[in-house]
Structures are given as structure tokens and as C-alpha cells.
C-alpha positions as CSV (number, residue, x, y, z in Angstrom):
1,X,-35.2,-9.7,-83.1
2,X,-36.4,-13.3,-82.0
3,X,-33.1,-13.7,-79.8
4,X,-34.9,-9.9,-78.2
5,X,-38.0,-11.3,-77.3
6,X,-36.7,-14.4,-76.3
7,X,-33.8,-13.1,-73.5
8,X,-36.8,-10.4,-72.5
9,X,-38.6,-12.6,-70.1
10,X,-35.3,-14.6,-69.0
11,X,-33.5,-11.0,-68.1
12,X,-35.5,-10.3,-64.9
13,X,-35.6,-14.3,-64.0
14,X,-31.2,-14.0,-64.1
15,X,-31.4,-10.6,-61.7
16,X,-33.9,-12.3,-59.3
17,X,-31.7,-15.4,-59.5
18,X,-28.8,-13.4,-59.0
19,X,-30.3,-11.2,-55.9
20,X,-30.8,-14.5,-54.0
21,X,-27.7,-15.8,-54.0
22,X,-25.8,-12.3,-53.0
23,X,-28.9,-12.6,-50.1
24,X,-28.0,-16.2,-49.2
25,X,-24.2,-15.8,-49.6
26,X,-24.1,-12.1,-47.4
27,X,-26.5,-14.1,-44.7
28,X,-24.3,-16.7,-44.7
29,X,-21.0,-15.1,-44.5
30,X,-22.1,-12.0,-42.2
31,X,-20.6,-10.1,-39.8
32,X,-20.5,-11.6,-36.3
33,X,-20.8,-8.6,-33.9
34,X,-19.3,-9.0,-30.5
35,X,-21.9,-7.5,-27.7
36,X,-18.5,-7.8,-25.3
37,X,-16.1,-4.4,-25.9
38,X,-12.2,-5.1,-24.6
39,X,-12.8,-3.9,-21.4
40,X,-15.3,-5.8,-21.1
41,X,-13.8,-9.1,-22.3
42,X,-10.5,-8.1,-19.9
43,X,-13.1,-7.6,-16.8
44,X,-14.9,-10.9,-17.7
45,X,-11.1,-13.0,-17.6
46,X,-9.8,-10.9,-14.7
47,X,-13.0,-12.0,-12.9
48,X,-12.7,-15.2,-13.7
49,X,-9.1,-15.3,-12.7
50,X,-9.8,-13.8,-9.2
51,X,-13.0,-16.8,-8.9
52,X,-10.3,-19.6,-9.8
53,X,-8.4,-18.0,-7.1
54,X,-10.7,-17.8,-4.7
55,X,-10.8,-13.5,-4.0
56,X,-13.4,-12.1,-4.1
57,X,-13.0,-8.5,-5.4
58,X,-15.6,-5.5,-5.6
59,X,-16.0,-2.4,-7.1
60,X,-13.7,-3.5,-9.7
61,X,-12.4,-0.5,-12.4
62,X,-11.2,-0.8,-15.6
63,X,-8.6,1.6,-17.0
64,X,-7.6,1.6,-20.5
65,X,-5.7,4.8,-20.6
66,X,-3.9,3.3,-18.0
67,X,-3.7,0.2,-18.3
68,X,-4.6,-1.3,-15.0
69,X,-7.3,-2.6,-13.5
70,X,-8.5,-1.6,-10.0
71,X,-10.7,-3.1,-6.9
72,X,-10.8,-3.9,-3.2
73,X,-10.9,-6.7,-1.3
74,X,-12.0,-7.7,2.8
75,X,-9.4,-6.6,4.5
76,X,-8.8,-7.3,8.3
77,X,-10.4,-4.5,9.5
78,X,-10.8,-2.1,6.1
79,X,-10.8,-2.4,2.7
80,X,-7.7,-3.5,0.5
81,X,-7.3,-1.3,-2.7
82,X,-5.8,-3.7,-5.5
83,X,-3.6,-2.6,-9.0
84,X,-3.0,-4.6,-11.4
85,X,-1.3,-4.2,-14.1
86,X,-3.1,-5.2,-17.9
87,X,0.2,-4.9,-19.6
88,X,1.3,-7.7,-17.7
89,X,0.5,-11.4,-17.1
90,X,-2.1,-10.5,-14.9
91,X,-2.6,-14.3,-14.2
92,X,0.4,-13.9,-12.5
93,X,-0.5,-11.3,-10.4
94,X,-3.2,-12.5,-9.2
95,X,-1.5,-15.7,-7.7
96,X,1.1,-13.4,-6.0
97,X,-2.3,-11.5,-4.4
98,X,-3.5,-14.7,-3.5
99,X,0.1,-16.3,-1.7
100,X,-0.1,-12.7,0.1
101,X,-4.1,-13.0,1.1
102,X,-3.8,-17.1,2.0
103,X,-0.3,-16.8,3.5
104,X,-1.5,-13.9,6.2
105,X,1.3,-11.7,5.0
106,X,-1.6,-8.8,4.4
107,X,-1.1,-7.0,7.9
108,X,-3.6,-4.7,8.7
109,X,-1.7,-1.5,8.0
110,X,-1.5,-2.2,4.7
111,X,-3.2,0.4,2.7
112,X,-2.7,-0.2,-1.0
113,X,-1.2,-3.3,-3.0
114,X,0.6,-1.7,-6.4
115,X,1.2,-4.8,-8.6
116,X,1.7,-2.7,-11.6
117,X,5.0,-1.4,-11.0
118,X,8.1,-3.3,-11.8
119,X,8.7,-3.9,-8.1
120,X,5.5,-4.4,-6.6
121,X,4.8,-2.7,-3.7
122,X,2.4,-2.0,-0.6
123,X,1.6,1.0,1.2
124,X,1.2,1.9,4.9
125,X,-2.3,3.6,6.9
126,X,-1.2,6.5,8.1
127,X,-2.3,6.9,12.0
């Protein structure tokens, strides 16, 4: 009966003791959300990518189900309607667009660059 009234006061003391260290353990060791989703993350790099390289792209499009990315760039006299493929190195991709838009080779009948496929290719305006 002593050891009873002496653990009596102690038991709450252990819990609260207890309690503080799950608080300061969880608070330490919590989650770490991520306010960027996948596409975002693979629109922030692609961006990025097209900076480094000097294009500027708008109305970019993201597409998961896809797994491309799509935008346009200043064209000669319209816009240029870009896919890229997100399966791919896409850093890669974007250099080719780059040789193509430094190099002139972008006539202005070009429509549509496709850089998705295996071979790449370009389509024509139709007049």
C-alpha cells in the first residue's frame, strides 16, 4: 500500500513526460509536404531548360496521360506549336529546338515541331 500511494502522484508525471517527447519527436521528425505536384516540378525544369536555352515558350501544357509537354513559340510570321516528349531526355530536346531556332532552319511553313516521336518531325501550313 505505501508503494500505491507513492507511484499515485508519479503516474500522471511519467504520461505527461511521456506526451512531450512523442510531441517533440513527431515535430521534429514530421512530414515535409511538397506544395509542388509532378507536373508542376516537370513544368518548373522544362522552363528552366527552355531559359538556359534562351526560348521563350508560352502557353505551355502539361500532359501526364500523355506524356508530353506542349507550347508555342515566335515564329516568323505565326506561332510555332512545340512537343516534347517527358519520357525522354527532354534536355536534349530542347537543344535540338534550339540548333533548329538559332540555326534559321525553322522556315516559315513550318506548322508543328513533333519531338516526341522516335524520328522527330515537322509539319507543313497548308495554303
Amino acid at each position: 500500500m505505501k508503494w500505491f500511494k507513492f507511484f499515485l502522484p508519479i503516474v500522471p508525471l511519467i504520461f505527461l513526460t511521456i506526451q512531450i517527447g512523442f510531441f517533440y519527436y513527431f515535430q521534429q521528425h514530421s512530414l515535409t509536404l511538397n506544395p509542388l505536384s509532378s507536373d508542376n516540378s516537370t513544368i518548373s525544369t522544362l522552363t528552366d531548360q527552355l531559359r538556359l536555352s534562351q526560348i521563350t515558350p508560352f502557353d505551355l501544357h502539361v500532359f501526364s496521360y500523355r506524356h508530353e509537354a506542349e507550347f508555342f513559340i515566335s515564329g516568323n510570321d505565326h506561332p510555332l506549336k512545340i512537343i516534347i516528349s517527358l519520357q525522354k531526355d527532354t534536355l536534349s530536346q530542347v537543344t535540338a529546338l534550339q540548333k533548329m531556332v538559332k540555326n534559321d532552319k525553322i522556315t516559315p511553313d513550318i506548322n508543328l515541331i513533333d519531338l516526341s516521336s522516335s524520328p522527330a518531325y515537322a509539319t507543313f501550313q497548308n495554303f
